[in-house]
C-alpha positions as CSV (number, residue, x, y, z in Angstrom):
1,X,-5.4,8.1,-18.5
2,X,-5.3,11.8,-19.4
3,X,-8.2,14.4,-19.7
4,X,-7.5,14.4,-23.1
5,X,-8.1,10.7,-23.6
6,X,-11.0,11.0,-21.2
7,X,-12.7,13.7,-23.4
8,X,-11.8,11.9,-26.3
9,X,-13.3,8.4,-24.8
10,X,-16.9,10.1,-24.0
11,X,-17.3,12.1,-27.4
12,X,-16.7,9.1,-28.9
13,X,-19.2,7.3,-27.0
14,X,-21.6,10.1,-27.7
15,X,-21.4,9.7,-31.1
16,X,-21.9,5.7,-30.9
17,X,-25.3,6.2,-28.9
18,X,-26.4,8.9,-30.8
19,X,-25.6,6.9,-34.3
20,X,-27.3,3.8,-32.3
21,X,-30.5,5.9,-31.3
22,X,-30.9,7.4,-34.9
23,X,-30.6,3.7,-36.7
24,X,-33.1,2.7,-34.2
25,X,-35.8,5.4,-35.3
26,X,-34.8,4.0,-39.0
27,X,-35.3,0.6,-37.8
28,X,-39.0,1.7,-36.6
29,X,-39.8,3.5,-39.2
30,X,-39.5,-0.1,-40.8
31,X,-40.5,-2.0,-38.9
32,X,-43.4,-0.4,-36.5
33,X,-47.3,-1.0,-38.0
34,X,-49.0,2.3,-38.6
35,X,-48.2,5.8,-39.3
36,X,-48.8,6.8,-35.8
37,X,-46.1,4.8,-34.1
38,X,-43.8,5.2,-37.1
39,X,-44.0,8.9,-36.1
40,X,-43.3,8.4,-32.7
41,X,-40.1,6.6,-33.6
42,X,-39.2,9.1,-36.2
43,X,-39.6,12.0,-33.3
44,X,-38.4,11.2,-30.5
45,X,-35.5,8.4,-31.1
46,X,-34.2,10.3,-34.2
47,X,-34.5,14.0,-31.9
48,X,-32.9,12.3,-29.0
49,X,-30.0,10.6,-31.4
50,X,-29.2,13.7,-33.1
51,X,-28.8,15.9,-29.9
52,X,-26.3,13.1,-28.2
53,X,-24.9,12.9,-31.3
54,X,-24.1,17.0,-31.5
55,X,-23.6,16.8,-27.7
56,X,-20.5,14.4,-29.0
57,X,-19.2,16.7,-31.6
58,X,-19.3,19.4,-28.7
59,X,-16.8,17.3,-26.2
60,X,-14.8,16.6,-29.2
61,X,-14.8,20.2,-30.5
62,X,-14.6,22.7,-28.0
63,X,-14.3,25.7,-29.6
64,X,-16.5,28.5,-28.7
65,X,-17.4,28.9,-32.3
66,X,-18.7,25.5,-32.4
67,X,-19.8,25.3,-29.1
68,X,-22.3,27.7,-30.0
69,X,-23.4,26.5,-33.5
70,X,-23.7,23.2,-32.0
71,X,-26.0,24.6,-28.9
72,X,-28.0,26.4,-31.4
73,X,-28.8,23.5,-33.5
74,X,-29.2,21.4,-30.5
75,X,-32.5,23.9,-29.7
76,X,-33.7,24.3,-32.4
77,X,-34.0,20.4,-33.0
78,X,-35.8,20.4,-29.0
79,X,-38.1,22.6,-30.2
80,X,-39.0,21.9,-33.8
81,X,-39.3,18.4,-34.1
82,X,-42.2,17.3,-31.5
83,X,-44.1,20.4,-33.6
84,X,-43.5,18.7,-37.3
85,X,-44.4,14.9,-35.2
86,X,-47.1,16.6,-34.3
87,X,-48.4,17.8,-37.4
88,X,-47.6,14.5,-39.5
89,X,-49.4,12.6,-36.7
90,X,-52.4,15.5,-37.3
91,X,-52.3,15.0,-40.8
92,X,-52.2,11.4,-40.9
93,X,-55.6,11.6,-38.6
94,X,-57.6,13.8,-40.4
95,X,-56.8,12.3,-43.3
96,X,-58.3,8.7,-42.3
97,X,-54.9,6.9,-41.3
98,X,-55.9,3.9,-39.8
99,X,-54.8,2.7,-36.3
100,X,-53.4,-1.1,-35.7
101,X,-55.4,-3.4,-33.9
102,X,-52.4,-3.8,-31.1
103,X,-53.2,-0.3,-30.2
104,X,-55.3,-0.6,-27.1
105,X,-56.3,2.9,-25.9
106,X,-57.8,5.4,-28.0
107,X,-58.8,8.3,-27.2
108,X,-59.3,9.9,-30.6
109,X,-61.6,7.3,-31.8
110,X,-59.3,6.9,-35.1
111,X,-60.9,4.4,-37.4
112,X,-59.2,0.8,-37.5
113,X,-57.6,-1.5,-39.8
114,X,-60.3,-3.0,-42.5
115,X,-63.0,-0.5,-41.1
116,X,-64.9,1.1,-43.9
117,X,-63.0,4.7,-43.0
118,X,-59.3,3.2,-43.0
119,X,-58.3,4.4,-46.1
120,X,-58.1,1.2,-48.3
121,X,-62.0,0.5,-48.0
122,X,-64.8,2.7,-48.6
123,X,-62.3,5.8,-49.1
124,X,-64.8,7.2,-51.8
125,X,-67.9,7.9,-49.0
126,X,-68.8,11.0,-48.0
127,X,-69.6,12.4,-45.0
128,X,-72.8,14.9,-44.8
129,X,-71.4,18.6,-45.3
130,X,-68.2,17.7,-46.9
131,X,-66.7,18.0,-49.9
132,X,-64.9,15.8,-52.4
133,X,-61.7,16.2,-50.2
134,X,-63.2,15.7,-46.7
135,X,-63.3,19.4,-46.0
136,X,-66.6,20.7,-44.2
137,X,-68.1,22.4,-46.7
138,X,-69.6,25.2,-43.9
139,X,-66.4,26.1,-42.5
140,X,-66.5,24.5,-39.7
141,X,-64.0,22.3,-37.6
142,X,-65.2,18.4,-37.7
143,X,-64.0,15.8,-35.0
144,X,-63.1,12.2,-36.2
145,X,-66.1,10.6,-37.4
């Protein structure tokens, strides 16, 4: 077998895992129970899929030109996508997500499915010092309730 057809064999199989890892973060976004580990899936198996899946179009591809480009795009996607995870996952807590029962640890005291703060039930109340929207109405930061 030639280096050629050795090159050819792993950017190939790049592409394969990395196509495999990005259906599975589809898959879990699908599949998985709450907006918390829907956003997991989402970060990390998508992140992970496209970087193999660049890594593959930079065996196959070697030019310097896209060597670079590729490399570029590889950090950027390192670096941005745990931050935007990060911020759905924020989001989806201070706005009253709720959390699956099959979660067993939480540290953020996140309000559970069919608790009156879940979303679905009892999403009209207000919390003293809030407004209409859940915003403290002094200004002030507000941990979960």
């Amino acid at each position: 077998m030639s280096a050629a057809a050795v090159v050819d064999v792993v950017g190939q199989a790049l592409l394969l895992v990395g196509s495999l890892l990005v259906g599975t973060a589809a898959l879990g976004l699908v599949r998985l129970p709450d907006v918390y580990a829907r956003t997991n899936a989402a970060t990390k198996a998508a992140a992970l899929g496209l970087v193999v899946v660049l890594l593959g179009g930079v065996v196959l591809a070697p030019t310097a030109g896209s060597v670079l480009t590729l490399l570029v795009a590889i950090a950027l996607q390192l670096f941005t996508v745990p931050i935007g995870g990060f911020e759905v996952a924020q989001a989806a807590r201070l706005s009253g997500a709720p959390v699956t029962p099959l979660t067993h640890h939480d540290d953020l005291g996140l309000p559970r499915e069919g608790s009156p703060r879940d979303g679905r039930q009892g999403a009209d109340q207000q919390r003293d010092g809030e407004d209409e929207g859940g915003v403290p109405v002094d200004g002030q930061e507000r941990g979960p309730a």
